[in-house]
N, C-alpha and C positions, 0 to 999 in steps of 0.2 A: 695160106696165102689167098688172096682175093683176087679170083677169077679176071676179074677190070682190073687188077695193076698190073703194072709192066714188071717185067723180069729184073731184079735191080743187079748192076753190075757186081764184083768182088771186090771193087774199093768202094762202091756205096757201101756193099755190107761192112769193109773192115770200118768207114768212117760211120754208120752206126754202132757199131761196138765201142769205137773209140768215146763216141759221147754216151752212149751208158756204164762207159767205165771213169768218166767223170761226173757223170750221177752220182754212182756208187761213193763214189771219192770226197765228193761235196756231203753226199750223206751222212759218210762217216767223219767226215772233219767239223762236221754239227755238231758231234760231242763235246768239240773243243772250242769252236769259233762258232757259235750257233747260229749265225748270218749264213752260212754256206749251207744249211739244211732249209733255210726260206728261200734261197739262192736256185736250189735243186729242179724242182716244181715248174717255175716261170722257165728253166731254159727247157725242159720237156717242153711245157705246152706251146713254148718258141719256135722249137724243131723238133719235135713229134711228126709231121708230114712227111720230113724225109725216111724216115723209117720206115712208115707204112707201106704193109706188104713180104714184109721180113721176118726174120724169127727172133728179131733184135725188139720188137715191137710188142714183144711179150715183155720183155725187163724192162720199156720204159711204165707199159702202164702196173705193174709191176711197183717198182718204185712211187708212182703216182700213187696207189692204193694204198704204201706203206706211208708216207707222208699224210694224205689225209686221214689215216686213221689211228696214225702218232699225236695226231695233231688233237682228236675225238680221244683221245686215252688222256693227253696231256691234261686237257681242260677240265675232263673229269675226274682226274686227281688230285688238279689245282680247286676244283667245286668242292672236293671234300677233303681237304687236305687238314682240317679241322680233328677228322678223326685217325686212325690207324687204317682205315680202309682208303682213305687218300694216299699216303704213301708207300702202300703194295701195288696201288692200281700204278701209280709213278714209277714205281722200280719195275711192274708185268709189261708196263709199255717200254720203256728202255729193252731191256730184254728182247722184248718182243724184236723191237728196230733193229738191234744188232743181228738177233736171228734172221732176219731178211735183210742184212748187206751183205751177209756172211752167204747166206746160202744164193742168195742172186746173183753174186759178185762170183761166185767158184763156179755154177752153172754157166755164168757169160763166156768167161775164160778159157771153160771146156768145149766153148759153141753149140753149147745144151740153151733152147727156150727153156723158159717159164710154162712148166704144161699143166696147169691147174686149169680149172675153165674157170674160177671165181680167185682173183688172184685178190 
């Protein structure tokens, strides 16, 4: 936590939790509705402020990093999609993105951060 912010109450924290578990939620319903995983992103970087300072603030940037680099896997499977290397690199990023709903989303739950220093 950051020495300059203020102490956040127990309902700031639960109401950050509640919005990175509709992160989480919007990420995964990407699968199906894939407007809700571009949907995800813009309300982080809408309300990412209130977080700051939390342990909730590790799963938003978190999420942040798995979207843009969902986003860097996608375009590079769709650049080579031409060969067999295009659609493993397609299937290693899916994979990949459930791996981190799945394991963000059970750490939230538990009221574990994210404690990688390069998430």
């Amino acid at each position: 936590m950051n020495a300059n912010s203020p102490m956040k109450s127990a309902d700031e924290i639960q109401s950050a939790k509640n919005l990175a578990t509709v992160i989480y939620a919007l990420q995964a319903a990407g699968f199906a509705i894939g407007i809700s995983y571009l949907v995800a992103p813009v309300i982080i970087y809408l309300k990412r402020a209130s977080v700051t300072g939390t342990w909730v603030e590790s799963h938003l940037r978190w999420q942040l990093n798995t979207f843009w680099y969902s986003l860097a896997g996608v375009a590079l499977g769709l650049f080579t999609l031409q060969s067999m290397a295009g659609f493993m690199i397609l299937a290693a990023t899916v994979l990949w993105v459930v791996f981190r709903i799945v394991q963000g989303w059970s750490r939230l739950s538990r009221g574990q951060s994210m404690l990688t220093a390069r998430t």
